[in-house]
ChimeraX commands (.cxc) that place a marker at each C-alpha (Angstrom):
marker #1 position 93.99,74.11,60.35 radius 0.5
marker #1 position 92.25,76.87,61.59 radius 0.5
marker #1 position 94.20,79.50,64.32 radius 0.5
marker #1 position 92.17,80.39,67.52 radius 0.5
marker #1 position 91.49,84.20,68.24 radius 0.5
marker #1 position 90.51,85.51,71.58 radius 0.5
marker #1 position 88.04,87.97,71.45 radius 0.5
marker #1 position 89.20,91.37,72.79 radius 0.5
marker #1 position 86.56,92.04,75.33 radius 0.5
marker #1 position 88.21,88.59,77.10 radius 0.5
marker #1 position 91.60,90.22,76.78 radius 0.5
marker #1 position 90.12,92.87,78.21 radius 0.5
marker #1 position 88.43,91.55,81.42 radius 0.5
marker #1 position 92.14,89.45,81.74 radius 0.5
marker #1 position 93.72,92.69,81.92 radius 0.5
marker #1 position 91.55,94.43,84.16 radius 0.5
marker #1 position 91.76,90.91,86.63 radius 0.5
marker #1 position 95.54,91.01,86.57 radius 0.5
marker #1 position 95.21,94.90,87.51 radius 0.5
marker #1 position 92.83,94.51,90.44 radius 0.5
marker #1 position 94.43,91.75,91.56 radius 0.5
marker #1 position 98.49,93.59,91.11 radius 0.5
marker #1 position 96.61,96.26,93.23 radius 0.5
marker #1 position 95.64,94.26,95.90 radius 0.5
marker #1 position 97.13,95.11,99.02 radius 0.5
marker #1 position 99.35,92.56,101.05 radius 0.5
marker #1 position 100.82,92.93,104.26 radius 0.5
marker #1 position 104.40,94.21,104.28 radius 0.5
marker #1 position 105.64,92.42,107.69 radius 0.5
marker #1 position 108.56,96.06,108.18 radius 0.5
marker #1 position 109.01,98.69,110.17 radius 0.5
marker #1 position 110.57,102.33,109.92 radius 0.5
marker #1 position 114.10,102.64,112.02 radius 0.5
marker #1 position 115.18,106.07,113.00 radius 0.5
marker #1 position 117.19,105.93,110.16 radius 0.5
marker #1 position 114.63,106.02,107.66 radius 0.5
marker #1 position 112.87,108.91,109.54 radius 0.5
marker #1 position 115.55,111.01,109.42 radius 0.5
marker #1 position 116.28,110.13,106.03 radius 0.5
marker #1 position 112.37,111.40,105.10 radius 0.5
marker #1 position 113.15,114.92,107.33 radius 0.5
marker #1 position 116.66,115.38,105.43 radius 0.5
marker #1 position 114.67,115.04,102.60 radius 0.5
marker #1 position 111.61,117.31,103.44 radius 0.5
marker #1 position 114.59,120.28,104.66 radius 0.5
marker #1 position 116.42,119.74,101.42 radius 0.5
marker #1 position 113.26,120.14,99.04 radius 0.5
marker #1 position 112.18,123.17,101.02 radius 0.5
marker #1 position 116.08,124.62,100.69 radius 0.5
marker #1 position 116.19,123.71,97.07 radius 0.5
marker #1 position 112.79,125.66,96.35 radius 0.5
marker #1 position 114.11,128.79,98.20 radius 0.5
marker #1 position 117.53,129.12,96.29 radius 0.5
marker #1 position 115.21,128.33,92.76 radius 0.5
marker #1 position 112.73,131.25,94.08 radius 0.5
marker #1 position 115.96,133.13,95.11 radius 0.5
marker #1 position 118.13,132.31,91.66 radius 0.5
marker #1 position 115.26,133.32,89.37 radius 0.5
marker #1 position 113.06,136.37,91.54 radius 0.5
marker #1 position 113.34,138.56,88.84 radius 0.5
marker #1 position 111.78,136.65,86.15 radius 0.5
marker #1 position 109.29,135.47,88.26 radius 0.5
marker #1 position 108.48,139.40,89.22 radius 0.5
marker #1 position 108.52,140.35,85.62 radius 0.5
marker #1 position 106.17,137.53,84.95 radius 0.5
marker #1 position 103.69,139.26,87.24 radius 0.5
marker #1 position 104.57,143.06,86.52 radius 0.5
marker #1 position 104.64,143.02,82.60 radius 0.5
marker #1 position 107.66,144.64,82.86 radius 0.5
marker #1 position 111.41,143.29,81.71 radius 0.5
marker #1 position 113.78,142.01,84.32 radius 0.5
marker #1 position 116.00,144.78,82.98 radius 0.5
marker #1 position 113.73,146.95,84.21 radius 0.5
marker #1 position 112.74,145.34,87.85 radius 0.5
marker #1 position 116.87,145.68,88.15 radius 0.5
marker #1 position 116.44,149.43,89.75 radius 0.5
marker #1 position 117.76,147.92,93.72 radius 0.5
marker #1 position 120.79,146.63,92.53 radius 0.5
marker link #1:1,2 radius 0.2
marker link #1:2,3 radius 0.2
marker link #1:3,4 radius 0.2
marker link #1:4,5 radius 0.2
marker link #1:5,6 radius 0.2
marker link #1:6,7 radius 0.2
marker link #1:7,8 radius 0.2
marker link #1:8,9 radius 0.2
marker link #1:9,10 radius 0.2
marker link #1:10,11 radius 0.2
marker link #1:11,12 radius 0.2
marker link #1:12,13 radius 0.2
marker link #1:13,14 radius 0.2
marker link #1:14,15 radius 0.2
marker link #1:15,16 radius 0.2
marker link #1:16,17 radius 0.2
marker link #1:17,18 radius 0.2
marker link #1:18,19 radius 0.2
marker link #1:19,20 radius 0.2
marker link #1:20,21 radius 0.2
marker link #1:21,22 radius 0.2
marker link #1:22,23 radius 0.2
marker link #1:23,24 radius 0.2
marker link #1:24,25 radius 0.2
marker link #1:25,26 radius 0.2
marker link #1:26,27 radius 0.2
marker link #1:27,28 radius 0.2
marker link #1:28,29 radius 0.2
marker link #1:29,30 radius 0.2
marker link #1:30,31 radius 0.2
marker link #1:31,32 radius 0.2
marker link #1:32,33 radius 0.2
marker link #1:33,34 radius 0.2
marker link #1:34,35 radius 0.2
marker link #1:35,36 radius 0.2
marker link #1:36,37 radius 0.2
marker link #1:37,38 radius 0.2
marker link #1:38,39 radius 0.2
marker link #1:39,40 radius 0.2
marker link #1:40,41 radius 0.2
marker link #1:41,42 radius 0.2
marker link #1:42,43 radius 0.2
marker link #1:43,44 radius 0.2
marker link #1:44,45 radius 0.2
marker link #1:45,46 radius 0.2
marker link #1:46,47 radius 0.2
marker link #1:47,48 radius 0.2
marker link #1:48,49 radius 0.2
marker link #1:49,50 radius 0.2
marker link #1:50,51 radius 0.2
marker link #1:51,52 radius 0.2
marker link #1:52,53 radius 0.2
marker link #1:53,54 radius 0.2
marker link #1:54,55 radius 0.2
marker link #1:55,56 radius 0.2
marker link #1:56,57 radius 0.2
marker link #1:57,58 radius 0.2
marker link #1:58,59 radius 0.2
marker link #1:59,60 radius 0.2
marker link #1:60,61 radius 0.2
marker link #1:61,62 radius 0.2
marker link #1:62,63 radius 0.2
marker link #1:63,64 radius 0.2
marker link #1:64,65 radius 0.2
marker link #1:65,66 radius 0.2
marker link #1:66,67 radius 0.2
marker link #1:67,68 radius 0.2
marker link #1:68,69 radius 0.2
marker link #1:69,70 radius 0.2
marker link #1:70,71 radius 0.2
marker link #1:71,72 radius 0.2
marker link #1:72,73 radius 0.2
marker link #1:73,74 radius 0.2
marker link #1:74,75 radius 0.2
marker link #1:75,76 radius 0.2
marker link #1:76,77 radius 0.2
marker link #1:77,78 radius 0.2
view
């Protein structure tokens, strides 16, 4: 009895069917409550926070980065 092989260029085209077609947009039938939009701001405000105490928590490496120098050395104002 002999086993049957696809070839892989069939595979293939399968794959890039199922693809196209996963990709295919549908209608979602929802809407966005107030809720969800100030959900989205809190986020937004709490990324831009977040960056600002990172940028604030490591300034002097980022300085001696740029400088060449050591952050032992960029610690003359404290």
């Amino acid at each position: 009895m002999k086993k049957f092989q696809t070839p892989k260029s069939s595979l293939s085209l399968c794959a890039l069917i199922v693809l196209v077609l996963g990709m295919w947009p549908a209608a979602a039938h929802a809407y966005i409550d107030p809720g969800t939009g100030s959900f989205v701001i809190q986020g937004i405000i709490a990324a831009v926070v977040g960056a600002g105490f990172a940028i604030k928590v490591f300034w002097h490496k980022i300085v001696s980065t740029f400088t060449g120098k050591s952050p032992a050395e960029n610690d003359d104002d404290e």
